[in-house]
DSSP file (Angstrom, degrees, kcal/mol; ACC not computed):
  #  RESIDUE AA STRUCTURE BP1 BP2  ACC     N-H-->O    O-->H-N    N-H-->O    O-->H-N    TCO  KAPPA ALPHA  PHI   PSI    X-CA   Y-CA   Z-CA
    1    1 A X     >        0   0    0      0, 0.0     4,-2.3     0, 0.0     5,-0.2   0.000 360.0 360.0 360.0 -19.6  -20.9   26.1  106.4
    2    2 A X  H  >  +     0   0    0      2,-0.2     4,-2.3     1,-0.2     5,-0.5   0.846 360.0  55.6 -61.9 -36.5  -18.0   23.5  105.8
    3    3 A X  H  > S+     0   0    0      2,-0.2     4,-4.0     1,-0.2     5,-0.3   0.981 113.3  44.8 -70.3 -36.9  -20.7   21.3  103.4
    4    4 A X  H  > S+     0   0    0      1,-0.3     4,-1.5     2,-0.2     5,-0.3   0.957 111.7  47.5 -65.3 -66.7  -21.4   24.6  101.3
    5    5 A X  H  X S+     0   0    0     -4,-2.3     4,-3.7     1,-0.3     5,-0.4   0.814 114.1  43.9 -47.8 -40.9  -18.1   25.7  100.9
    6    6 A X  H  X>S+     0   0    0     -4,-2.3     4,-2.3     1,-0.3     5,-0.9   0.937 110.5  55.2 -81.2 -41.0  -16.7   22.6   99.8
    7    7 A X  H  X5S+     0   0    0     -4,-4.0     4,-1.3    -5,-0.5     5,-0.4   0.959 114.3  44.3 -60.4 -18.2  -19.7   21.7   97.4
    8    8 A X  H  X5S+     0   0    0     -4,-1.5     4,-1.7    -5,-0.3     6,-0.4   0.884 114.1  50.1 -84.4 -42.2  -18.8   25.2   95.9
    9    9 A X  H  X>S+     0   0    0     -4,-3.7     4,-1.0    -5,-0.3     5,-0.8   0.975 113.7  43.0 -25.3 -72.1  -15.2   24.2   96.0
   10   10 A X  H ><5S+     0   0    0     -4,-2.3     3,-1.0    -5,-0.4    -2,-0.2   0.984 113.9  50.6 -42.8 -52.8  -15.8   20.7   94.3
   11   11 A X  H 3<<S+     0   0    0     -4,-1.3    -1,-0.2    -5,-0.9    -3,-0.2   0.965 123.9  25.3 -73.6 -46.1  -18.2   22.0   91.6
   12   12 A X  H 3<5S-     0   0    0     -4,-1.7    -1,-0.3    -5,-0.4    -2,-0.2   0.239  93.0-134.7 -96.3  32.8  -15.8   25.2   90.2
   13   13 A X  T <<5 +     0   0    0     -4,-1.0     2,-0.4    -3,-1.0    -3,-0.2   0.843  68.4 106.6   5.6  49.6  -12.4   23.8   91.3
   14   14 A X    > < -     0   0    0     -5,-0.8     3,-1.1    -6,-0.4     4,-0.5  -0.952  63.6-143.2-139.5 117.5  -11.3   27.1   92.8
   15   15 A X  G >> S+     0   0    0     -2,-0.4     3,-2.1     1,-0.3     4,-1.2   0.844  93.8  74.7  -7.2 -71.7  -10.9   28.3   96.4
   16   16 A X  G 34 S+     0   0    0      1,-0.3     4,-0.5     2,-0.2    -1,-0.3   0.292  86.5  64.1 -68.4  -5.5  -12.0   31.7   96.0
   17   17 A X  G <> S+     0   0    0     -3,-1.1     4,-2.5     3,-0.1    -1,-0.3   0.877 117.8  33.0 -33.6 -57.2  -16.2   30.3   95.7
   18   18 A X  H <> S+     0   0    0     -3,-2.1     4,-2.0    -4,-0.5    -2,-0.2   0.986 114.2  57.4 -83.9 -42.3  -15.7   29.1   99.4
   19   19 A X  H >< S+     0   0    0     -4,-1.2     3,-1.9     1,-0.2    -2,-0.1   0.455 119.4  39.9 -61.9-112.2  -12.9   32.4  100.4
   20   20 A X  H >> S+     0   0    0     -4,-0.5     4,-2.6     1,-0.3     3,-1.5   0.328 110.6  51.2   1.1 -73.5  -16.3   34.7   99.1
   21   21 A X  H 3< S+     0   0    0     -4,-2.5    -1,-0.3     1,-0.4    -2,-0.2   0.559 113.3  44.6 -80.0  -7.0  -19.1   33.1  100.4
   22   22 A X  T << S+     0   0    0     -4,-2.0    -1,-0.4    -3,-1.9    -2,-0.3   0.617 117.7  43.9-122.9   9.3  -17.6   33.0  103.7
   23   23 A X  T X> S+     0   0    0     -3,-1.5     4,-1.8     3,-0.1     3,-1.1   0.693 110.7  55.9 -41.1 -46.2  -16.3   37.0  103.7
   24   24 A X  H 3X S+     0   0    0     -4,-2.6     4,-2.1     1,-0.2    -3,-0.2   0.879 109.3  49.2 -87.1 -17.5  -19.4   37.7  102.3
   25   25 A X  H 3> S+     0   0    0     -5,-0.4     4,-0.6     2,-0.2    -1,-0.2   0.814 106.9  48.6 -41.8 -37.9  -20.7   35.9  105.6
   26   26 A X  H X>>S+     0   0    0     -3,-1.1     3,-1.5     1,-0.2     4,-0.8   0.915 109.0  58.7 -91.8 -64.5  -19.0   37.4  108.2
   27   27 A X  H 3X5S+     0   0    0     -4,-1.8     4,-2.8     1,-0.2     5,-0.4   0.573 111.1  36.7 -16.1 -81.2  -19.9   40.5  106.7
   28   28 A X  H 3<>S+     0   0    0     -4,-2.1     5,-2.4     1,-0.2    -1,-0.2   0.614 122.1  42.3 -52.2 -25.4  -23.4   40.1  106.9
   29   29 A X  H <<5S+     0   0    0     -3,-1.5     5,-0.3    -4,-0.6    -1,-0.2   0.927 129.3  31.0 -90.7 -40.0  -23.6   38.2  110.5
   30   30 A X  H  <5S+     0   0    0     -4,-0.8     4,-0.2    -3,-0.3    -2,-0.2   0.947 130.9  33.7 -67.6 -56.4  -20.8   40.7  112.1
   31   31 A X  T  <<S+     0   0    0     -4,-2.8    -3,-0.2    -5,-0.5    -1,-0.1   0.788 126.0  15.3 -78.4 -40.0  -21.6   44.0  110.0
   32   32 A X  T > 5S+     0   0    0     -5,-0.4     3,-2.6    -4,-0.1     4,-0.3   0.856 114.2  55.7 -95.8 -93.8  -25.5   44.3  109.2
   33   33 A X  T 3 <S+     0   0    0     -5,-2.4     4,-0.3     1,-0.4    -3,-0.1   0.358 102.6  57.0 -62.5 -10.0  -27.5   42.2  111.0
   34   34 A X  T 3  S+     0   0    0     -5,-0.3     4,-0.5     1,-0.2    -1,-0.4   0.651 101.8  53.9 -97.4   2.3  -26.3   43.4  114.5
   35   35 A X  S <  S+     0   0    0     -3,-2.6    -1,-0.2     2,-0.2    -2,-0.2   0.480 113.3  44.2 -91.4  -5.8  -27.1   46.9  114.1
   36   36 A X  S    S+     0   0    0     -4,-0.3    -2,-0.2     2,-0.1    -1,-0.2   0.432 114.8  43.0-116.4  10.3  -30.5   46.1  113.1
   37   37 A X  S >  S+     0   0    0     -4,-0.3     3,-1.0    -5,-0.2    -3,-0.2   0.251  89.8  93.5-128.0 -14.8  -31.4   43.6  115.6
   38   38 A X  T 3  S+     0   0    0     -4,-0.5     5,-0.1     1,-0.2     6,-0.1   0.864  76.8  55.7 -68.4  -6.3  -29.8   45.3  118.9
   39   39 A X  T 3  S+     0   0    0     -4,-0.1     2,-0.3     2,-0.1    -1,-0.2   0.628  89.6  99.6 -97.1  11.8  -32.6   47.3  120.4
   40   40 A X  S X  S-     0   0    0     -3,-1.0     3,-0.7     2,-0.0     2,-0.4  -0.695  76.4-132.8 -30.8 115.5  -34.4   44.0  120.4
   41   41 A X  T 3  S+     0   0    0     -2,-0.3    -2,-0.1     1,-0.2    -3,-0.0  -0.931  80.4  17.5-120.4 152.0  -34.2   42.5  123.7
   42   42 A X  T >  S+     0   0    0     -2,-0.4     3,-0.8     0, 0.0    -1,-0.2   0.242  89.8 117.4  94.9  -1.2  -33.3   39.0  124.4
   43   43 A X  G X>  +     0   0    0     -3,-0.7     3,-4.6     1,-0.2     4,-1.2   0.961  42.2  94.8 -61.3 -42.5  -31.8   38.7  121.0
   44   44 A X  G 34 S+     0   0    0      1,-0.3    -1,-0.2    -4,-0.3    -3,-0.0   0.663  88.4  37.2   3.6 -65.6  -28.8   38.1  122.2
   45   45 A X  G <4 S+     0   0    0     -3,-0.8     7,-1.1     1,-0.2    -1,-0.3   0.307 114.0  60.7 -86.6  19.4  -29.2   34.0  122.0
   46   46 A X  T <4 S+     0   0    0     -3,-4.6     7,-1.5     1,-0.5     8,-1.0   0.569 109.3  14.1-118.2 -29.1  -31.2   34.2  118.6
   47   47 A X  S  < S+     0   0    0     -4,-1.2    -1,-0.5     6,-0.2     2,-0.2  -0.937  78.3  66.8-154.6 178.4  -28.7   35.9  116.2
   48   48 A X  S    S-     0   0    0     -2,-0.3     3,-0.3     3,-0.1   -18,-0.1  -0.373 100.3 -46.6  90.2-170.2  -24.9   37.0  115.5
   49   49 A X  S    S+     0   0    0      1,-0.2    -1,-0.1   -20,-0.2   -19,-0.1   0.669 142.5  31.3 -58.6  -7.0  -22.1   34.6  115.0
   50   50 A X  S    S+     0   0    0     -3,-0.0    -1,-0.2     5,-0.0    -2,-0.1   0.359  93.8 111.0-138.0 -13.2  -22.9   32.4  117.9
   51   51 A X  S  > S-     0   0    0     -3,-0.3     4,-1.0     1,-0.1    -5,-0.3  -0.258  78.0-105.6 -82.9 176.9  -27.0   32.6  118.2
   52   52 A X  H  > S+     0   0    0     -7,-1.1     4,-1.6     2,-0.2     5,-0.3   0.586 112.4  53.1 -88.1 -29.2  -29.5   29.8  117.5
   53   53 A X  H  > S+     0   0    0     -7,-1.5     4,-4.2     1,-0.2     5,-0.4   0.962 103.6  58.9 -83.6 -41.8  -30.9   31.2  113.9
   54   54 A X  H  > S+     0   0    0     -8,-1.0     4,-3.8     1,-0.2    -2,-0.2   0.940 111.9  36.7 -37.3 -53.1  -27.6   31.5  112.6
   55   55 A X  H  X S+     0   0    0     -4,-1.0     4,-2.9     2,-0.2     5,-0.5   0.970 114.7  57.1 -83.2 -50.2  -26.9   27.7  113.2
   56   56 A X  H  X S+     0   0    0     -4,-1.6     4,-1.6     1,-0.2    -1,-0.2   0.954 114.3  40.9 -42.1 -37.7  -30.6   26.5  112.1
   57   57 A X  H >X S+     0   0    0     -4,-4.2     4,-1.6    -5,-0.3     3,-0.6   0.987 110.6  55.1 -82.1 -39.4  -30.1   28.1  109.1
   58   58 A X  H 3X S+     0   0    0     -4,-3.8     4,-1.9    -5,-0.4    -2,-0.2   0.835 110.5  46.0 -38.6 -38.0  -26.5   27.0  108.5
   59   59 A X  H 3X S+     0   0    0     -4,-2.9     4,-1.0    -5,-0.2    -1,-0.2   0.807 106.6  58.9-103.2   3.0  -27.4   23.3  108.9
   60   60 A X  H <X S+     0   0    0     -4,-1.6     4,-2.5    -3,-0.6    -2,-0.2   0.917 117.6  35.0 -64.2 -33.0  -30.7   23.6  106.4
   61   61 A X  H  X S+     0   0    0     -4,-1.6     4,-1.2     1,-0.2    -2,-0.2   0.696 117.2  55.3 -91.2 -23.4  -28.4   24.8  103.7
   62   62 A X  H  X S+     0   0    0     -4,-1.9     4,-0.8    -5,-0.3    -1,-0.2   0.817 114.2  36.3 -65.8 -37.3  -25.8   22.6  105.0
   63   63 A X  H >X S+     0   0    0     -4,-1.0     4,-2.0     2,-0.2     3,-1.6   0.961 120.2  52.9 -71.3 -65.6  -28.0   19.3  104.7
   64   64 A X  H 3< S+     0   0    0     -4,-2.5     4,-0.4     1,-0.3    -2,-0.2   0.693 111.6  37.5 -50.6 -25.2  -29.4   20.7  101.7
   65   65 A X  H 3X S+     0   0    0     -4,-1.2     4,-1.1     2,-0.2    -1,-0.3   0.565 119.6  59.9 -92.3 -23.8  -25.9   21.6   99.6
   66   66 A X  H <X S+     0   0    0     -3,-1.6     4,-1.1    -4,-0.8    -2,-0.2   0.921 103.0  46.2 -69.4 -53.9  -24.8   17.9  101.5
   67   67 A X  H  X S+     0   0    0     -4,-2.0     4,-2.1     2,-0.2    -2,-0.2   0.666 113.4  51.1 -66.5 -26.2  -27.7   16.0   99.8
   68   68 A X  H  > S+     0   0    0     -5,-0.4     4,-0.6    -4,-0.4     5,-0.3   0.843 106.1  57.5 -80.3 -36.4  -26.8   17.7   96.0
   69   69 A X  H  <>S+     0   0    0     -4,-1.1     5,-2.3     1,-0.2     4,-0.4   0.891 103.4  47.6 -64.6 -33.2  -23.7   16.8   96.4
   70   70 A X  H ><5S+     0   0    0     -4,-1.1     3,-2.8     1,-0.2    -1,-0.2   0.992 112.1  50.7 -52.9 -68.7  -24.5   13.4   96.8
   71   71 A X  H 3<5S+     0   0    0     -4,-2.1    -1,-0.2     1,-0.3    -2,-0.2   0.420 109.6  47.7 -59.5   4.4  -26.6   13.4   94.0
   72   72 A X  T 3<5S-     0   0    0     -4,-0.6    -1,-0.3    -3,-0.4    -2,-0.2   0.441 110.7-121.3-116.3 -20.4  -24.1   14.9   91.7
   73   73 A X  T < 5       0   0    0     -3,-2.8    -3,-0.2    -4,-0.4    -2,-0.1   0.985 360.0 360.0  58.6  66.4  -21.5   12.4   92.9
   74   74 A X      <       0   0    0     -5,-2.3    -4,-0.2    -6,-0.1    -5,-0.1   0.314 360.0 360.0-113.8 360.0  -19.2   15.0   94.1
């Protein structure tokens, strides 16, 4: 999450991009998504703040916001 936040940093020069986009994270991984994924079983190790989709998706958007940044020369 570090690469997004900072390319959002870099590109508006303001904090408050990255202070949003990671409230509006925790919301979503803490508030939403476990009340609709517990009667699932075995989720456990697939989602929330610590499971395996969480970080697969964190480091495609991370590589991907890593590779613009490059290309922007940020």
């Amino acid at each position: 999450m570090s690469f997004i936040m900072t390319y959002y940093t870099s590109k508006s020069n303001s904090l408050w991009p990255a202070v949003i986009f990671h409230a509006v994270s925790n919301v979503y991984v803490q508030k939403i998504f476990p009340p609709l994924t517990s009667k699932i079983e075995g989720y456990e190790h697939w989602l929330g703040e610590y499971g395996i989709m969480f970080a697969i998706v964190t480091l495609s958007f991370g590589l991907y916001f890593w590779r613009k940044a490059e290309k922007e020369n940020l």
